[in-house]
C-alpha positions in Angstrom: -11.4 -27.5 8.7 -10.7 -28.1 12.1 -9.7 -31.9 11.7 -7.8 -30.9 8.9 -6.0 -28.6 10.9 -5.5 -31.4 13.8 -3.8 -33.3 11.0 -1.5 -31.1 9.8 -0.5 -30.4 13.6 0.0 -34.0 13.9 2.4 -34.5 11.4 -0.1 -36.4 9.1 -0.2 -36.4 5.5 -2.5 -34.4 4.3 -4.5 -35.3 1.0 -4.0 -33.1 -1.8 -8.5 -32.0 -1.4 -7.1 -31.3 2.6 -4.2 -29.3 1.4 -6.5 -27.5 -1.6 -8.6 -26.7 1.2 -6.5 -25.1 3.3 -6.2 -22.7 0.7 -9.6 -21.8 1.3 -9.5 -21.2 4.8 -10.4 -17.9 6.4 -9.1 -18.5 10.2 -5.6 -16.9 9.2 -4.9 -17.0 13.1 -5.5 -20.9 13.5 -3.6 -21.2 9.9 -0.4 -19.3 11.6 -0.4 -21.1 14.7 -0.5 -24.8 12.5 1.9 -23.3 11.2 3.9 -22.5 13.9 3.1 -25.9 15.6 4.5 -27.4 12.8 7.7 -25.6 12.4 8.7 -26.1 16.3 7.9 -29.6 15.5 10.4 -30.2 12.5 12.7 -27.6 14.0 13.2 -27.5 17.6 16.2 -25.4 17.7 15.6 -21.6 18.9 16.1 -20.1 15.3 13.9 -20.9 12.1 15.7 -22.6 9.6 14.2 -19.0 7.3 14.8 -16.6 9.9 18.0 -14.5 8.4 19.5 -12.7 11.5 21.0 -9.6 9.5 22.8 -6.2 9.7 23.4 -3.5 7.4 27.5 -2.4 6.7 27.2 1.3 4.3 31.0 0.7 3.1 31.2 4.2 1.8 28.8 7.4 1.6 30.5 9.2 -0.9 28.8 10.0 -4.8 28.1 9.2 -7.1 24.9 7.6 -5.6 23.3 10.5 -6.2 22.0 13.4 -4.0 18.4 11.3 -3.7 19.9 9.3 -1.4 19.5 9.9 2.2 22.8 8.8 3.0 24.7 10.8 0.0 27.3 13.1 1.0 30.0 14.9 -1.3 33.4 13.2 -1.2 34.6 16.8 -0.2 31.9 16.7 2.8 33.7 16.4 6.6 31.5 13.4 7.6 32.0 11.2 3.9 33.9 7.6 4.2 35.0 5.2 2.5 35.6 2.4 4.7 38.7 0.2 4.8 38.5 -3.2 4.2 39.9 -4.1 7.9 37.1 -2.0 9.7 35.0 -4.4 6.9 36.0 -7.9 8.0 35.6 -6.7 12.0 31.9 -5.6 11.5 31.4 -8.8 9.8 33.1 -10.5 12.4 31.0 -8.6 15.0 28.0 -9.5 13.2 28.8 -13.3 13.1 29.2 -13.1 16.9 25.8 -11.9 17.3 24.9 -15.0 15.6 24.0 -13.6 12.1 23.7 -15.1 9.4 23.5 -12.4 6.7 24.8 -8.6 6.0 23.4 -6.3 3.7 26.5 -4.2 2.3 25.9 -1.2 0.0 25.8 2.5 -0.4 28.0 4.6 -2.7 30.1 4.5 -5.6 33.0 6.6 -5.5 35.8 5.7 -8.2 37.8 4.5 -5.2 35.4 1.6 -4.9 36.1 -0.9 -7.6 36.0 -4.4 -8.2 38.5 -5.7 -5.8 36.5 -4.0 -2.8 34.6 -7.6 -2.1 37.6 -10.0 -2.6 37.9 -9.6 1.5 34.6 -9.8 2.9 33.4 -13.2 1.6 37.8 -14.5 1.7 39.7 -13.0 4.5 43.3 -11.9 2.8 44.6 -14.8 5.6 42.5 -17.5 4.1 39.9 -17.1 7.4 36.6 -17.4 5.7 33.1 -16.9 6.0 31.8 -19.8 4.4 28.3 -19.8 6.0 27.7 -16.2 6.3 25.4 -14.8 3.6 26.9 -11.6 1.6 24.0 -9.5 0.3 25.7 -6.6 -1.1 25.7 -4.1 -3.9 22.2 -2.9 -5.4 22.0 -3.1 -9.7 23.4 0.6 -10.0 26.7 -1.0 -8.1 26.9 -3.6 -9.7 26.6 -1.1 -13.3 29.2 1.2 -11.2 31.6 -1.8 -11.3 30.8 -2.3 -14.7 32.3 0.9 -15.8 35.1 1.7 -13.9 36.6 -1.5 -14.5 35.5 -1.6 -18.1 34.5 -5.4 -17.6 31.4 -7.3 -19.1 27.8 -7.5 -16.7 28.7 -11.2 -16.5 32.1 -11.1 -15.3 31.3 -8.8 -12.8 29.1 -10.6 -11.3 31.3 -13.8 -12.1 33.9 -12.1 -10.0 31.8 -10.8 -7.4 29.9 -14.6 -6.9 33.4 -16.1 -6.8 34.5 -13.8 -4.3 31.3 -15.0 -1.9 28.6 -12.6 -2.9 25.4 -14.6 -2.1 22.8 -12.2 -3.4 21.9 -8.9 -4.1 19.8 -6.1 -2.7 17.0 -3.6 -4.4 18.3 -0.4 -5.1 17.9 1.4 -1.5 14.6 3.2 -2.7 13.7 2.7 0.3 15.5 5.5 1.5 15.0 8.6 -0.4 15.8 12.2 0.9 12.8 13.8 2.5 11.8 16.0 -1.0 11.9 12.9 -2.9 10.0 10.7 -0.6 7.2 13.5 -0.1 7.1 13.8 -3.5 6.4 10.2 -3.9 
């Protein structure tokens, strides 16, 4: 295993019996550090080619998420928001600075969110783009909330929403239930 190990450090071709026996091996620490040899080889730069540098923008907390989300709050409540589109663009702009690559963007569906909402992020209203920044926004009961308030089919919503730069979407932020639900579960 060793000298197949050597090899693959080396930038050798493995044969496909080296490579069916790699799947075999049991030294997960000398596998990750091959591994890691050979992605400094191929990629010298200080950032991973699959390393997403990421932050999180919650464009609104008002319902109808639902009151098993951690981040719910009535529309009536002092501390709900909805935020505007401007305040939008400059966390994405802030995020981009920090040498990002990604934003996750969800949370909420008040009626005042409809479709139009991610015309901005992905195409600044000035024509000043993102064009390698990844949007990963709106989770599939958004994307339904879209849906219905603007009476469009599944597929042109997410026609629209792909056109307007969203890159890919998100779970469903299950990940954050209220206390009671998550002790239930």
């Amino acid at each position: 295993m060793q000298r197949v190990l050597r090899k693959a450090v080396d930038g050798q071709r493995l044969t496909f019996d080296e490579g069916v026996a790699l799947m075999d091996c049991r030294d997960l620490p000398a596998l990750g550090r091959v591994a890691d040899a050979v992605c400094r080889r191929l990629h010298p730069e200080p950032t991973a080619p699959t390393t997403s540098i990421a932050t999180s923008t919650t464009p609104t907390s008002a319902p109808p998420c639902g009151d098993f989300c951690a981040f719910y709050r009535k529309s009536t409540d002092a501390d709900a928001y909805v935020l505007p589109r401007e305040e939008i663009y400059k966390k994405i702009d802030e995020t981009i600075a920090l040498a990002a690559t990604q934003t996750l963007m969800q949370g909420g569906m008040p009626p005042s969110l409809k479709l139009e909402m991610v015309r901005g992020p992905a195409a600044r209203p000035e024509g000043c783009a993102y064009p390698k920044f990844n949007l990963h926004a709106f989770s599939p009961p958004e994307i339904w909330h879209f849906h219905k308030i603007n009476k469009l089919p599944l597929r042109e919503v997410l026609r629209r929403l792909k056109d307007a730069g969203l890159g890919s979407l998100p779970g469903g932020g299950g990940e954050n239930p209220v206390d009671r639900v998550g002790a239930r579960l």
